[in-house]
C-alpha positions as CSV (number, residue, x, y, z in Angstrom):
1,X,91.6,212.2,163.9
2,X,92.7,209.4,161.6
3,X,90.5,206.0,161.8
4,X,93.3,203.7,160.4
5,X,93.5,200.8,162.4
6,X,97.4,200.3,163.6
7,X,98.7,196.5,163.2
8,X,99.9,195.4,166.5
9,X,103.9,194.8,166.9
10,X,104.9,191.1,165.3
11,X,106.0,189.1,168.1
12,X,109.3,187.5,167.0
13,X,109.9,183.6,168.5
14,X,113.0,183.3,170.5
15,X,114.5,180.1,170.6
16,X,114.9,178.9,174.6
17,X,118.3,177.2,173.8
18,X,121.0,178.0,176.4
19,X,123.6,180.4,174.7
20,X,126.9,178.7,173.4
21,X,129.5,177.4,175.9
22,X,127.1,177.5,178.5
23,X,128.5,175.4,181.2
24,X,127.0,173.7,184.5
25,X,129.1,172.2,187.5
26,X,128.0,169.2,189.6
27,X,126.4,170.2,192.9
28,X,124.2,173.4,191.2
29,X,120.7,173.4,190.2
30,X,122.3,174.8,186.5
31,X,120.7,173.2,183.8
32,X,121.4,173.1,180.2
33,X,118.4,173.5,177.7
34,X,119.8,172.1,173.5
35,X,118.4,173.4,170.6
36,X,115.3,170.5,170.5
37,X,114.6,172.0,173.8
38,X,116.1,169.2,176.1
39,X,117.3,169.7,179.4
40,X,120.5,168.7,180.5
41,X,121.6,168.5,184.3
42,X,123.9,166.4,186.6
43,X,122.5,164.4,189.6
44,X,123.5,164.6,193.0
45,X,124.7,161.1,192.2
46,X,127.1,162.2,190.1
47,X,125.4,161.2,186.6
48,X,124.2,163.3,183.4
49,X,120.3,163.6,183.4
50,X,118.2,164.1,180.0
51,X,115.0,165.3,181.0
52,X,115.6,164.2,184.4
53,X,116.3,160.7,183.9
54,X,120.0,159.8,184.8
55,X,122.0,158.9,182.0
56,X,123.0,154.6,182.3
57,X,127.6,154.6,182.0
58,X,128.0,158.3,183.3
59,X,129.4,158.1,186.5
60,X,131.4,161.0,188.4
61,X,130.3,163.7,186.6
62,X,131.5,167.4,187.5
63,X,130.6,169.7,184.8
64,X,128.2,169.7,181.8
65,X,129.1,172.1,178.5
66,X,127.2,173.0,175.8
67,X,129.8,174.0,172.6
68,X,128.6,174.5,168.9
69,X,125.0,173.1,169.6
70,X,126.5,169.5,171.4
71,X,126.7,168.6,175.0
72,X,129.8,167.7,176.9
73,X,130.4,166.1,180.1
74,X,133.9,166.6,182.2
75,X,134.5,163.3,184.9
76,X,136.3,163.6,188.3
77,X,139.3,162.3,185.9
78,X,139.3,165.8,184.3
79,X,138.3,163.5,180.9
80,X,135.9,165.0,178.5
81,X,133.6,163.5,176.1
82,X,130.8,164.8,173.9
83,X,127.5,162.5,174.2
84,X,125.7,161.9,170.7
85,X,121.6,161.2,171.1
86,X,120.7,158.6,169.0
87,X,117.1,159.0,169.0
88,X,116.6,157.9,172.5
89,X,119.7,156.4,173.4
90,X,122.6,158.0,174.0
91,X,127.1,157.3,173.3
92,X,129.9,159.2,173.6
93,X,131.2,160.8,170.6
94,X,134.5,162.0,171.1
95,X,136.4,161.4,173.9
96,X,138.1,160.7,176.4
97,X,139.9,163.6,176.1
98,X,141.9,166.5,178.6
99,X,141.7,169.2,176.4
100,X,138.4,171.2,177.7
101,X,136.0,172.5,174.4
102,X,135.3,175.8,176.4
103,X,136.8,178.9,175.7
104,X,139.0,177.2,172.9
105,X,140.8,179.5,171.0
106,X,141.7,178.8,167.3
107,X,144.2,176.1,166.8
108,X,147.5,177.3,165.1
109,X,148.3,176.5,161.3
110,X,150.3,173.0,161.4
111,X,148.6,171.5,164.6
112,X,148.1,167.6,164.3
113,X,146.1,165.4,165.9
114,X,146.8,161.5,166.8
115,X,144.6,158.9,167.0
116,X,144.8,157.8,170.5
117,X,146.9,159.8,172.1
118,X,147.1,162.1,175.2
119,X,147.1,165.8,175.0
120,X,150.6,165.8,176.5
121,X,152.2,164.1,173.1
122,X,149.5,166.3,170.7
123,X,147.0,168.2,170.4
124,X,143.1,166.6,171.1
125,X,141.2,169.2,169.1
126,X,141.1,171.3,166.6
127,X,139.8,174.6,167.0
128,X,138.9,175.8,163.2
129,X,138.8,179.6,162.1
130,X,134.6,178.9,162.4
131,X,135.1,177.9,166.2
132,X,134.2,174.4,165.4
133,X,136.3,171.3,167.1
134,X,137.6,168.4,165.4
135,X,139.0,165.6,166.7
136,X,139.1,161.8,166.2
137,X,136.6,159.4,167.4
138,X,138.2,156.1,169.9
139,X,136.5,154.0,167.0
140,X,138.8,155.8,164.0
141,X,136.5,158.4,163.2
142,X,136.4,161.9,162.2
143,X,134.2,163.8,164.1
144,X,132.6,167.8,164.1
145,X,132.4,169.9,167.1
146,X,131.7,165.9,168.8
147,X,130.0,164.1,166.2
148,X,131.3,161.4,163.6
149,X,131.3,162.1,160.2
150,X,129.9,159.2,158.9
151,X,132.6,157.6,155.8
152,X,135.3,158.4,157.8
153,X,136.8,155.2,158.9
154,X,141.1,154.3,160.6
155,X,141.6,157.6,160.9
156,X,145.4,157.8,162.8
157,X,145.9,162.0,162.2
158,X,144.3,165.4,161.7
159,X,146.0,168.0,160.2
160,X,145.2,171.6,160.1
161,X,146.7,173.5,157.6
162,X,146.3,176.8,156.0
163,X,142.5,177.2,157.4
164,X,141.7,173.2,156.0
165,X,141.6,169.9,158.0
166,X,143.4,167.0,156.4
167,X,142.7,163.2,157.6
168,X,145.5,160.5,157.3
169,X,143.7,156.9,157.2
170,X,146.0,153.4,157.9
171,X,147.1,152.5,154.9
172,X,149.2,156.6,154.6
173,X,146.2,158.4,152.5
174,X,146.0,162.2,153.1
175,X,142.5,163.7,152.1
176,X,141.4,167.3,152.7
177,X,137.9,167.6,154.3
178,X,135.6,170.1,152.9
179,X,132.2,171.1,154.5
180,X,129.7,171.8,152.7
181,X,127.0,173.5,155.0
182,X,126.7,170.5,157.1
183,X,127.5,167.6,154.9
184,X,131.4,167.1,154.4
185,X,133.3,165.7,151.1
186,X,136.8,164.7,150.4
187,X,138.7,167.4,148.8
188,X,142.5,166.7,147.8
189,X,142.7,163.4,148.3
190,X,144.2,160.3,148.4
191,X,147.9,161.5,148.2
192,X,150.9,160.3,150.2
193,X,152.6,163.8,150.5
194,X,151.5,165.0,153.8
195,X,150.5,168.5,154.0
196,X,152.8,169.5,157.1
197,X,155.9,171.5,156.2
198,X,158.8,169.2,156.8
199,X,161.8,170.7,158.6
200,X,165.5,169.2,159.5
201,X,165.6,169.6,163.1
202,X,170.1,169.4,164.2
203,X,170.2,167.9,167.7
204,X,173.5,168.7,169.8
205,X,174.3,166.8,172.7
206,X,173.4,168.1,175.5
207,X,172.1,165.1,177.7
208,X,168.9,166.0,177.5
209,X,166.2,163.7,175.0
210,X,164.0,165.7,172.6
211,X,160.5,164.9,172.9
212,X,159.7,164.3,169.2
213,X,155.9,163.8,169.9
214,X,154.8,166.9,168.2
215,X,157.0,166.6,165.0
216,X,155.1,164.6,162.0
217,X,157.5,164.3,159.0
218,X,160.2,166.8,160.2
219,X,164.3,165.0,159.7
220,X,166.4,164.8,162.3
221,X,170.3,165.2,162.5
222,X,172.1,163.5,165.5
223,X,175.5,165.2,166.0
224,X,178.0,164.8,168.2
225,X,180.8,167.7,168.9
226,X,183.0,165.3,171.3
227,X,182.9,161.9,172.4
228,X,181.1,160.3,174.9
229,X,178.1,162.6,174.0
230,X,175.4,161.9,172.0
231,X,172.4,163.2,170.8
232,X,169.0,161.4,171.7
233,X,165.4,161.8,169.9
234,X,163.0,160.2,172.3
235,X,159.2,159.0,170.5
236,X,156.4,158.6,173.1
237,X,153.7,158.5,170.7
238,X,153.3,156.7,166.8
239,X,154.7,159.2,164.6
240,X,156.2,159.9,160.9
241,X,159.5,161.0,160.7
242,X,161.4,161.9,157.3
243,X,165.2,161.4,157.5
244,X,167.4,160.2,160.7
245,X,170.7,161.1,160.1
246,X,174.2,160.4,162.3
247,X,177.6,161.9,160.9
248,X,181.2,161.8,162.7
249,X,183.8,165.1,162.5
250,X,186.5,164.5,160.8
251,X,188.4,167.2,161.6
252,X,188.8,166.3,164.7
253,X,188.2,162.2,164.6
254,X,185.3,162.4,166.6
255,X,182.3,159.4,165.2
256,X,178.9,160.8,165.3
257,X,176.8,158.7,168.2
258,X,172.8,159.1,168.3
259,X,170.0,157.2,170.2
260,X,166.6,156.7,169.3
261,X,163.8,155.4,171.9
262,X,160.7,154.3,171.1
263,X,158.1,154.0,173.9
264,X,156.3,150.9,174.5
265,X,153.7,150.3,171.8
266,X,154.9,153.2,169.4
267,X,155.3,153.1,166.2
268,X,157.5,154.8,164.0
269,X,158.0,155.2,159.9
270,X,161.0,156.6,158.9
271,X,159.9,157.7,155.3
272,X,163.3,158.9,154.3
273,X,165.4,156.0,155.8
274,X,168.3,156.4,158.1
275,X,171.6,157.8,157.1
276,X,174.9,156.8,159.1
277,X,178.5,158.2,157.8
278,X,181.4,157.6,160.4
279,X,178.8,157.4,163.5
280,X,176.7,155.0,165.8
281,X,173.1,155.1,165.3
282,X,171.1,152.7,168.3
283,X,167.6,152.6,168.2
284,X,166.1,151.0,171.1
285,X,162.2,150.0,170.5
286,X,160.2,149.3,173.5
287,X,157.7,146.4,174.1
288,X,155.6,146.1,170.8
289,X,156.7,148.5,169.1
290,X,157.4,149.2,165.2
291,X,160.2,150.9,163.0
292,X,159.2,151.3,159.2
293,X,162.0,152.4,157.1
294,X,160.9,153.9,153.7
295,X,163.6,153.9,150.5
296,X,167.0,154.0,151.0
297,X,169.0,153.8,154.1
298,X,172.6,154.1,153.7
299,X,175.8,153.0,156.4
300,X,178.9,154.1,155.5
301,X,182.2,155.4,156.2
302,X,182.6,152.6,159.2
303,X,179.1,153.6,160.3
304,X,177.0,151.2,162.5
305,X,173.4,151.1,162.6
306,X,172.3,148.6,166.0
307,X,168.4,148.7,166.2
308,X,167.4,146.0,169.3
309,X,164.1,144.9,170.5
310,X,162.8,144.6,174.6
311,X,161.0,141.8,176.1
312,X,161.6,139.9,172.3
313,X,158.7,141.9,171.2
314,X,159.6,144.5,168.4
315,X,160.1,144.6,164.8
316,X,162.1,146.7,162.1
317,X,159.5,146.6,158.6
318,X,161.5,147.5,155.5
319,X,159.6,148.7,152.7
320,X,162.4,149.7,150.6
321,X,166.9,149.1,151.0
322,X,169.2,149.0,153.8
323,X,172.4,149.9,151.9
324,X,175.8,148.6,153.6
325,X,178.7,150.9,152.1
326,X,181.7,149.8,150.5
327,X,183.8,152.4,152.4
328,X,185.3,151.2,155.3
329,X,184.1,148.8,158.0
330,X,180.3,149.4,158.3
331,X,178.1,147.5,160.8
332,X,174.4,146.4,160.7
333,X,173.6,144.7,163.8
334,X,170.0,142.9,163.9
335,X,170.4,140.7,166.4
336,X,167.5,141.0,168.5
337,X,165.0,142.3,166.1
338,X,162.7,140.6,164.2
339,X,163.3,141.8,160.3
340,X,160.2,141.4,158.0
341,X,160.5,142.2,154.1
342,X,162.9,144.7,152.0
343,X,166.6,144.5,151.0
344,X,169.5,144.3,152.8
345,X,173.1,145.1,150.4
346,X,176.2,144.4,151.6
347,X,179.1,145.5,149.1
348,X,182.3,146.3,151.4
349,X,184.7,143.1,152.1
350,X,185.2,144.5,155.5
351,X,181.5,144.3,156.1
352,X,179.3,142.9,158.7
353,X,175.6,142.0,158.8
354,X,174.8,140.2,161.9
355,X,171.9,137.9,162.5
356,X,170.0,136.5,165.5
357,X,172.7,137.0,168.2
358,X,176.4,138.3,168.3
359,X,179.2,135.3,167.3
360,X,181.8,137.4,169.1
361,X,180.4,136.8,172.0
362,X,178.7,132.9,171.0
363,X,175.3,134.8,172.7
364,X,172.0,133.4,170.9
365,X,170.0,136.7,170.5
366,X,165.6,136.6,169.7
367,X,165.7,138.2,166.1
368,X,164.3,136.6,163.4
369,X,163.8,137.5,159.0
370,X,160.9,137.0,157.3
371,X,160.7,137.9,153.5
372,X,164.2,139.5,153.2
373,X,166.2,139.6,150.6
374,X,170.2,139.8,151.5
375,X,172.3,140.4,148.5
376,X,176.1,139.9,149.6
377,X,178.4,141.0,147.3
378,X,180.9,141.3,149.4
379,X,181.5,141.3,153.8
380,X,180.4,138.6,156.1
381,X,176.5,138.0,156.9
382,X,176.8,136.1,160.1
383,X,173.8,134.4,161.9
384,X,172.8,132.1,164.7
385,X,169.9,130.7,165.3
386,X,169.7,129.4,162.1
387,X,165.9,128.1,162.8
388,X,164.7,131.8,163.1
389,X,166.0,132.6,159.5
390,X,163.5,133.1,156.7
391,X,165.0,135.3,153.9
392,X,166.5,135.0,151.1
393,X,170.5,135.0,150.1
394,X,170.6,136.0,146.9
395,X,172.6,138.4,144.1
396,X,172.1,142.0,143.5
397,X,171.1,141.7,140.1
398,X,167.9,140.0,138.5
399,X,169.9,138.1,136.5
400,X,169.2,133.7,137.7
401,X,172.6,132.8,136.3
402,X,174.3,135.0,139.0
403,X,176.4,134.3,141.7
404,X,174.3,133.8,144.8
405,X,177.2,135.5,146.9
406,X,179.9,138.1,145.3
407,X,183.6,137.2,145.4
408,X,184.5,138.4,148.7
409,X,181.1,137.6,150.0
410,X,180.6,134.7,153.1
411,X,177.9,133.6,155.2
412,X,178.6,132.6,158.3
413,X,175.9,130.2,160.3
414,X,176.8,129.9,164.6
415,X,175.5,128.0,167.3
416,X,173.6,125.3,164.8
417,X,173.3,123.3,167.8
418,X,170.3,122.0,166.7
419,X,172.2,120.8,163.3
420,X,174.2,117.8,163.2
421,X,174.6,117.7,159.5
422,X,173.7,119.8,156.6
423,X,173.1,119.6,152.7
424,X,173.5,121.9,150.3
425,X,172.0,121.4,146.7
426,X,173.7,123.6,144.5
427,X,171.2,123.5,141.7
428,X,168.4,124.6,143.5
429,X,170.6,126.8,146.1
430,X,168.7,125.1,149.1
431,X,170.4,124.5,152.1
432,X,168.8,122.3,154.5
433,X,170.1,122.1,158.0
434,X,169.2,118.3,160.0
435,X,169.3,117.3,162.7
436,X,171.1,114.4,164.6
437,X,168.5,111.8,163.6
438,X,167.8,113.3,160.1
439,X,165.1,115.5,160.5
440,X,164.7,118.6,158.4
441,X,165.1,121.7,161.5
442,X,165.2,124.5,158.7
443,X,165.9,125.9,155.4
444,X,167.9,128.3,154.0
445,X,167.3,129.6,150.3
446,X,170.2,130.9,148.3
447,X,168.9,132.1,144.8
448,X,171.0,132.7,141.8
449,X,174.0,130.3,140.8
450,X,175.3,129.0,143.9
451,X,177.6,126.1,142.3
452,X,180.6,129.0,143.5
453,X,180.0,128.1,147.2
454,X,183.3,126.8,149.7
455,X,183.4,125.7,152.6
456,X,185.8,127.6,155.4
457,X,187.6,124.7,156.4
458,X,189.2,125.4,152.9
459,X,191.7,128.3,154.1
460,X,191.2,131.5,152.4
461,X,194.6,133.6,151.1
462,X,195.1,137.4,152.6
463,X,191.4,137.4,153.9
464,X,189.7,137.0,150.2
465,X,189.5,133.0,151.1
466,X,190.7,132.0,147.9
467,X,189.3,134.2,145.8
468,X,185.6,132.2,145.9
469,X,182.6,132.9,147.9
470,X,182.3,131.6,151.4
471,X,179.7,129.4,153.3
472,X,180.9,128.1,157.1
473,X,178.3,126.4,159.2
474,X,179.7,126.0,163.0
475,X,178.4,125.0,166.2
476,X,180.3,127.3,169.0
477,X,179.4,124.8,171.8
478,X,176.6,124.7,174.3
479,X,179.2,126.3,176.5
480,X,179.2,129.2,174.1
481,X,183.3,128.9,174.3
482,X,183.5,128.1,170.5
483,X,184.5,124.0,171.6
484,X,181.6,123.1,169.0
485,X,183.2,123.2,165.6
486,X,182.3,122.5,161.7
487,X,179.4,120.9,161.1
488,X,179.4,118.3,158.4
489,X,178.2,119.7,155.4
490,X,177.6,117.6,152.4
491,X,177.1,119.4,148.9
492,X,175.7,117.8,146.0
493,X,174.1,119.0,142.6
């Protein structure tokens, strides 16, 4: 018989966590133990309980989760948020948000994320290839399976793409996020090129409005096959789109008609500009709301681009050119929206840009211009309201010795009823508009060389009004039934 002594079995520690996507409902005795060995419950009054001491702002609780080593509380809302311990203290991380963290199944390639939004316009997580969640914090941060990432900071998207998440901050950065065991570093990054594939979308009519919340960067085409349809592209949440484009059919004379709609409170950039050949292009932004177009928008071939405001409260930002054709009778109505920055070129003699109401109808409208540069080679530029203009009229060339307005340019100023006289130095191209007891009620800047300038009661010859650049300041009457007239304009150098 042997005498060597056999070593008793090694006892191996198991850890007493609860397993992953463990889950408890309100009204069991279910508890959840974490990985510091903490328990987790819900009270019969409703509220989360660490260690058996409810939980101060949780209120109508019905179910507890415990996903990828963080806890998780569902409200009678059916809203979810993660709760972060701070050493004592507790806050929720992510949250609130429909979209449950159990059972989630790996997010497809291209899903997106939006700051702030509802599950019904995107996606609230991100389910990774690991089985970790990301999604963005209500305070603009990134945050892992419901914690922040700290540096992180205005996050407005997540992006997963090809097995990585990308972040987009405010100011249009894209950075890839890389985790390193724990710790997370920018990858690619900062770039404007977003990493989502970018599709044209064609919308027919069919009376029936896309819902263009789930499309980040894609170009849309608004055709018409027959008049009175039109094709409509509906925005209910703050979104980037590349290209909007409207085009008629020649073949058969039909003039392309599209509608845009933005929600109340969206925001929309346009990176790619709008595009309008022989069509109607309306875009109708709701209370608050914002329309970025990026480089060059074009209207042409009698095209007519009418973006209008509700409640006064809206505004088109141009960060690059709104190019009015030379080709035909093109329209660019801005009557009741307020314009800040970018370019606005009119070349076509049969051109209208219209400001702060519609003169065919003597109707003030709310718009106003801020930092906009109008270059008018040729058309009208008509505006009332004058009071609510604060751009620029200048040439199309960077040349000072210029014309301020082309040949068969004018610039037409309605409803001055606050003016009673104006004067117009035409060395420094200010024209500043008084009222009836001499007062200064506002100024309009005309740069370049603006000693060219007539006045309309000078009549013009076969429409080209003599051959000179036009400026007619009117007052169409209180009335609105045009019984107003010229106002007395005094030039001097």
């Amino acid at each position: 018989m042997s005498n060597d002594l056999v070593d008793p079995p090694t006892v191996v520690p198991t850890s007493s966590a609860s397993p992953n996507e463990t889950v408890v409902f309100a009204g069991s005795s279910g508890t959840i133990e974490d990985s510091a060995g903490d328990l987790w419950t819900i009270t019969a009054g409703g509220q989360v309980a660490f260690n058996g001491t409810a939980l101060s702002g949780t209120a109508n609780v019905t179910e507890l989760a415990y996903v990828n080593g963080t806890v998780w509380q569902e409200n009678a809302s059916n809203n979810w948020y993660s709760i972060i311990d701070n050493g004592g203290t507790f806050s929720a991380g992510v949250g609130p948000t429909t979209a449950s963290p159990v059972m989630a199944t790996m997010s497809p390639d291209d899903t997106v994320v939006l700051a702030g939004s509802s599950v019904e316009y995107s996606a609230a997580l991100i389910d990774d290839s690991g089985g970790n969640l990301w999604a963005i914090t209500a305070d603009g941060q990134v945050a892992f399976n419901g914690v922040p990432i700290s540096g992180t900071a205005n996050v407005t998207k997540l992006a997963y793409v090809n097995g990585t998440i990308w972040q987009e901050n405010a100011s249009n950065n894209w950075y890839s996020i890389v985790d390193n065991g724990g710790t997370f570093s920018a990858g690619v990054g900062p770039t404007k090129i977003s990493p989502i594939p970018i599709s044209t979308i064609t919308l027919t009519p069919t009376g029936l409005a896309l819902q263009a919340g789930q499309d980040f960067g894609d170009s849309f085409i608004l055709s018409a096959a027959s008049a009175p349809q039109h094709a409509e592209l509906d925005f209910f949440g703050s979104d980037t789109a590349g290209r909007l484009s409207v085009s008629g059919n020649p073949s058969n004379g039909t003039s392309g008609v599209g509608t845009v709609f933005q929600a109340a409170g969206v925001n929309l950039d346009v990176r790619g500009g709008v595009h309008i050949s022989d069509g109607l292009l309306q875009d109708f932004i709701q209370d608050g709301g914002t329309l970025s177009l990026e480089g060059t928008s074009t209207i042409n071939n009698g095209g007519i681009y009418s973006p209008s405001v509700s409640d006064d409260n809206g505004t088109l930002l141009l960060n690059g050119t709104i190019d009015v054709g030379a080709l035909a009778h093109n329209t660019l109505n801005l009557a009741d929206i307020n314009v800040v920055g970018g370019v606005i070129a009119e070349s076509g003699e049969n051109d209208v840009v219209q400001l702060g109401g519609n003169p065919a109808s003597y109707q003030d409208g709310s718009g106003t211009v801020t930092n906009t540069v109008f270059e008018i080679t040729g058309g009208v530029m008509s505006f009332l309201q004058p009071n609510g203009f604060n751009g620029i009229i200048g040439p199309a060339t960077s040349n000072p010795d210029a014309p301020s307005i082309g040949i068969f340019g004018e610039v037409q100023i309605f409803n001055a009823q606050d003016v009673a006289q104006a004067s117009f130095d035409t060395s420094t191209g200010m024209l500043s508009l008084l009222n009836g007891a001499g007062n200064d009620v506002g100024d309009i800047r005309f740069a370049g060389d603006a000693s060219g300038l007539r006045l309309n009661m000078e009549p013009g010859i076969a429409g080209y009004h003599g051959g000179s650049p036009f400026l007619a300041i009117n007052d169409q009457g209180s009335s609105g039934n045009g019984a107003g007239g010229n106002i007395p304009l005094t030039f001097h150098a």
